[in-house]
Residue frames relative to the residue before (quaternion, step in Angstrom):
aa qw qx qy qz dx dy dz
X 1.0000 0.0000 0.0000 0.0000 0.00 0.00 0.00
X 0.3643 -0.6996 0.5874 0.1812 3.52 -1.20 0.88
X 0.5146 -0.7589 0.3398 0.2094 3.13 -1.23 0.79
X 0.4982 -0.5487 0.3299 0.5846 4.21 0.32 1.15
X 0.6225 -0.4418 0.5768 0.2909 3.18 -1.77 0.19
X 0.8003 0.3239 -0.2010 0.4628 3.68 -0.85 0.92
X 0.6086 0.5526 -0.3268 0.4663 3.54 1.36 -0.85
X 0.5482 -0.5664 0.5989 0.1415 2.94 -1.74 1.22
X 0.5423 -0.6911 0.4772 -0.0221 3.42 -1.12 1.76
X 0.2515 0.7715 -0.5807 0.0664 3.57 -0.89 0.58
X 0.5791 -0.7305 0.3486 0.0971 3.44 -0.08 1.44
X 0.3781 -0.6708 0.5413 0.3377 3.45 -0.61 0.95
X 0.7005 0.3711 -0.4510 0.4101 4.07 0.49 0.10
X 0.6587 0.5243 -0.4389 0.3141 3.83 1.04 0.11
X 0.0428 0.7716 -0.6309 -0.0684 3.26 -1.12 0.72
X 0.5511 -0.6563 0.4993 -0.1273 2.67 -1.63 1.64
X 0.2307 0.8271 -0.5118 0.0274 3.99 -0.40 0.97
X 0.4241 0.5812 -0.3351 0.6083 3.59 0.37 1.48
X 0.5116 -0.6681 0.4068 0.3557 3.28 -1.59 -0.03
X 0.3126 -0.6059 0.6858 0.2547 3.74 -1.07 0.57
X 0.1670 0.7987 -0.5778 -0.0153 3.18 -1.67 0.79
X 0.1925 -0.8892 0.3528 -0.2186 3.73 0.06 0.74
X 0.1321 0.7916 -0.5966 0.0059 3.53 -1.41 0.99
X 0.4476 0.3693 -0.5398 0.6098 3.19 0.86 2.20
X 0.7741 -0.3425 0.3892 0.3632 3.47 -1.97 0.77
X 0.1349 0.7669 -0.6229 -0.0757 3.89 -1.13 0.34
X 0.2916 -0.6555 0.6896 0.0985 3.28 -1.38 1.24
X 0.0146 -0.7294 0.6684 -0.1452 3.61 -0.90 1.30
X 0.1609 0.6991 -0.6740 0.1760 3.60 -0.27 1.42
X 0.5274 0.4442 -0.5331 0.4903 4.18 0.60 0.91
X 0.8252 -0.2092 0.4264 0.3057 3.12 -2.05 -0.80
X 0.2473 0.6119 -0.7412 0.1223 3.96 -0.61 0.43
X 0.2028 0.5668 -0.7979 -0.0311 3.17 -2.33 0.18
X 0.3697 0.6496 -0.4695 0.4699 2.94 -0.99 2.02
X 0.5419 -0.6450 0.4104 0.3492 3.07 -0.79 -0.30
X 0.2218 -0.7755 0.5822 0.1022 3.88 -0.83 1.01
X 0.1960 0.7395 -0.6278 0.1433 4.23 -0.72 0.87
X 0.0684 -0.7297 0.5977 -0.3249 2.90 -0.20 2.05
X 0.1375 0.9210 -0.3499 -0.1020 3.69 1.11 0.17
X 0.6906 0.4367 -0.1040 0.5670 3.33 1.40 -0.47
X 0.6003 0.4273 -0.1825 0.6510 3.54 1.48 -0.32
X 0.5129 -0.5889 0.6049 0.1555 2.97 -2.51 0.72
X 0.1597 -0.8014 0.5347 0.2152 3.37 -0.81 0.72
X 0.2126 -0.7855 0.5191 0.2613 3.72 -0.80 -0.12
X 0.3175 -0.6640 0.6766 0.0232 3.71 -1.14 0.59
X 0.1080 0.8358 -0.5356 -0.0534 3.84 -0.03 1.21
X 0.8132 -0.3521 0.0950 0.4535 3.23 -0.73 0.21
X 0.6397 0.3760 -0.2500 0.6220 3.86 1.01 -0.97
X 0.5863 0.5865 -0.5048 0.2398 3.40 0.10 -0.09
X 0.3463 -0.8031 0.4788 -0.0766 3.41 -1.31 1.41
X 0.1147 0.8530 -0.4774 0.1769 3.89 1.57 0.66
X 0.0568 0.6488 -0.7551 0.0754 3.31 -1.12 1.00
X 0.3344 0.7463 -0.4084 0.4054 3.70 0.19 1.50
X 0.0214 -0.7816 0.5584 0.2772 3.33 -1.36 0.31
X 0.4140 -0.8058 0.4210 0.0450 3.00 -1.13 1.44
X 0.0335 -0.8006 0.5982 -0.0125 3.56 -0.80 0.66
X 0.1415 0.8062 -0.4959 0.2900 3.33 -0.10 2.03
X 0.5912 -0.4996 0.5459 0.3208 3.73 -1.75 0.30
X 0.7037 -0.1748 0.0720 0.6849 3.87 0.50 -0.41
X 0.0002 0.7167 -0.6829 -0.1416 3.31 -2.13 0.45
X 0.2384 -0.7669 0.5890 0.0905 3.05 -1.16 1.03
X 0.0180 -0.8179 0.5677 -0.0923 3.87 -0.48 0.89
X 0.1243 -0.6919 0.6986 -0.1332 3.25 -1.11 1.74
X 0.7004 0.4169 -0.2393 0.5276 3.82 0.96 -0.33
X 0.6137 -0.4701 0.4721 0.4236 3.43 -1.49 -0.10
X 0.2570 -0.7394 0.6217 -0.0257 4.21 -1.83 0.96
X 0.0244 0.7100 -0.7003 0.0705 3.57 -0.08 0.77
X 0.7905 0.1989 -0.3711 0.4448 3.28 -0.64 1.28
X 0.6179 -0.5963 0.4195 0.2943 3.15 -1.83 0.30
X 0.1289 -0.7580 0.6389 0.0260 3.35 -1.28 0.60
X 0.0761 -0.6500 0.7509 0.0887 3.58 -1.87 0.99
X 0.0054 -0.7399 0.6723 0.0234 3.32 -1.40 1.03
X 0.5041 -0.5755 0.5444 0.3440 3.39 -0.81 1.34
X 0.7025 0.4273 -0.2381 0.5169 4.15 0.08 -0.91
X 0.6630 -0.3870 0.4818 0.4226 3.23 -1.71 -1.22
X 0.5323 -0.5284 0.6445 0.1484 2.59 -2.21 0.61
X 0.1941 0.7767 -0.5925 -0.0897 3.43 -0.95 -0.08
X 0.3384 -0.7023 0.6213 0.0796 3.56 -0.58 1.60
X 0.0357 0.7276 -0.6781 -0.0970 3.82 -0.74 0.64
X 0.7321 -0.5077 0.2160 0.3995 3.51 -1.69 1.07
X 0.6637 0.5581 -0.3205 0.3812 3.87 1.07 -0.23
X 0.5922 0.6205 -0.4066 0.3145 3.18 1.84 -0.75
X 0.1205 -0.6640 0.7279 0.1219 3.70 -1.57 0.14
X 0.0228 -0.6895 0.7219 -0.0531 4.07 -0.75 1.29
X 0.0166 0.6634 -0.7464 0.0498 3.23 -1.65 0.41
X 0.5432 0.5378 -0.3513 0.5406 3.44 0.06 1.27
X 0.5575 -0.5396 0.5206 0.3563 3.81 -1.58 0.45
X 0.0331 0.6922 -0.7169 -0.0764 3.62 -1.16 0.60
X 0.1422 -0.5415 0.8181 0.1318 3.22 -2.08 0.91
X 0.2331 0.6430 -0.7290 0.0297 3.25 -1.68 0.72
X 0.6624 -0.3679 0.5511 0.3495 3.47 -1.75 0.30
X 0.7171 -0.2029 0.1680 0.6452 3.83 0.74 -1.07
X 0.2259 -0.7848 0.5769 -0.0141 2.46 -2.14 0.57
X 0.0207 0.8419 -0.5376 0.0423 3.52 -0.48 0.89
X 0.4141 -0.5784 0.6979 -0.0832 3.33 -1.56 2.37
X 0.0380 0.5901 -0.8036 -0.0677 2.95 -1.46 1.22
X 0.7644 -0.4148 0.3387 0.3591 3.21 -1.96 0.90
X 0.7866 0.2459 -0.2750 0.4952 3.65 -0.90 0.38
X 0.4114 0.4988 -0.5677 0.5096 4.27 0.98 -0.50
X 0.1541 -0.5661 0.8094 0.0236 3.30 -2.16 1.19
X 0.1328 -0.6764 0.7245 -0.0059 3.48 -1.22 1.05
X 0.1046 0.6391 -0.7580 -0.0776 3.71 -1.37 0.60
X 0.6384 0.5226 -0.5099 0.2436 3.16 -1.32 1.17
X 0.5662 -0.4829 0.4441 0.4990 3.32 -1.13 -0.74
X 0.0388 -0.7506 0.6557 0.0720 3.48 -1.74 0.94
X 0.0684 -0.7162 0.6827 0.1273 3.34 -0.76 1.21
X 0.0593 -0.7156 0.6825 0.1364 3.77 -1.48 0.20
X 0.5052 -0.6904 0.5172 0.0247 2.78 -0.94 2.22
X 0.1627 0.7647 -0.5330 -0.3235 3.67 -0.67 -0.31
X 0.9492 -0.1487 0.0721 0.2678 2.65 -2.18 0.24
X 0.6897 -0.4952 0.4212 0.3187 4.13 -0.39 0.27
X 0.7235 0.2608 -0.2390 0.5928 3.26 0.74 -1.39
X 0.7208 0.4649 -0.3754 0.3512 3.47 0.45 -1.23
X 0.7820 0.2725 -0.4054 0.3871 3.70 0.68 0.26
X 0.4844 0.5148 -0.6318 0.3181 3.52 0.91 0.55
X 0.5043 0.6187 -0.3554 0.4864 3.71 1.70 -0.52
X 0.8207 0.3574 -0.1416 0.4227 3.60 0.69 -0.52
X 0.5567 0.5800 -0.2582 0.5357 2.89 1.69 0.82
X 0.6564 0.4626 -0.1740 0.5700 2.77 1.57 -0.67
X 0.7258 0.3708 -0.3002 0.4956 3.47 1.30 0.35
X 0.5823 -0.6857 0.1120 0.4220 3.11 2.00 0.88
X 0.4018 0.6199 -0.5294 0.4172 3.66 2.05 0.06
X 0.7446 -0.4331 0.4841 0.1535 3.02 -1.81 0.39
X 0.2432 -0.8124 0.4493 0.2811 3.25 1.05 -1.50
X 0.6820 0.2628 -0.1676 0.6616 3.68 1.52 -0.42
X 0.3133 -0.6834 0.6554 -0.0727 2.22 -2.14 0.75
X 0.0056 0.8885 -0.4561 0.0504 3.46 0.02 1.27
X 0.0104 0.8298 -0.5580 -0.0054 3.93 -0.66 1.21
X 0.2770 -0.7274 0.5932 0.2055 3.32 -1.32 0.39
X 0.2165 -0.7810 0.5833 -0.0539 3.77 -0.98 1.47
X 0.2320 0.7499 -0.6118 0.0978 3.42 -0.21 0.28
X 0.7216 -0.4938 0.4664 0.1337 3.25 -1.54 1.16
């Protein structure tokens, strides 16, 4: 996968110990352990990438391997290369075939759709357990 137009680059040979923080798109295909707060932005996971972190983002996309937990206000998207181990919140979520997930996944929805689903006495979430 190529990295979106505009997104900030991180090399599969950089590694990163500390906290990354940020208010543009970030492609991360090295080494990080730390913390990731991109709140308004997409992050990316490329394939070599090695992230032992918890990550607080607007969408994540993940082709590499995640030790830690992550909440995205948007979507997830697990691709068939990804490997997570860790709790995710998201609005949505999307598993490709072959992506392994261990943890807990709750899916929050959307603001409006739960002041609308509240008012008809649903909860609005949806919470599964995946394990490997």
């Amino acid at each position: 996968m190529k990295p979106m137009e505009g997104s900030t680059v991180i090399g599969r040979t950089v590694v990163i110990r500390g906290d990354i923080s940020g208010s543009e798109d970030l492609y991360m295909d090295g080494d990080l352990e730390g913390t990731v707060k991109l709140t308004e932005n997409c992050l990316t996971l490329g394939p070599n990438a090695r992230v032992v972190a918890d990550i607080h983002v607007r969408d994540l996309i993940v082709l590499g391997t995640l030790v830690g937990n992550v909440h995205a206000t948007g979507r997830i998207e697990l691709r068939q290369s990804a490997s997570v181990q860790g709790d995710i919140v998201a609005s949505r979520l999307s598993i490709e075939e072959s992506a392994v997930i261990k943890g807990r996944v709750e899916l929050a929805a959307s603001a409006s759709a739960a002041k609308a689903a509240a008012s008809a006495g649903d909860s609005g979430q949806l919470v599964l357990e995946a394990k490997a």
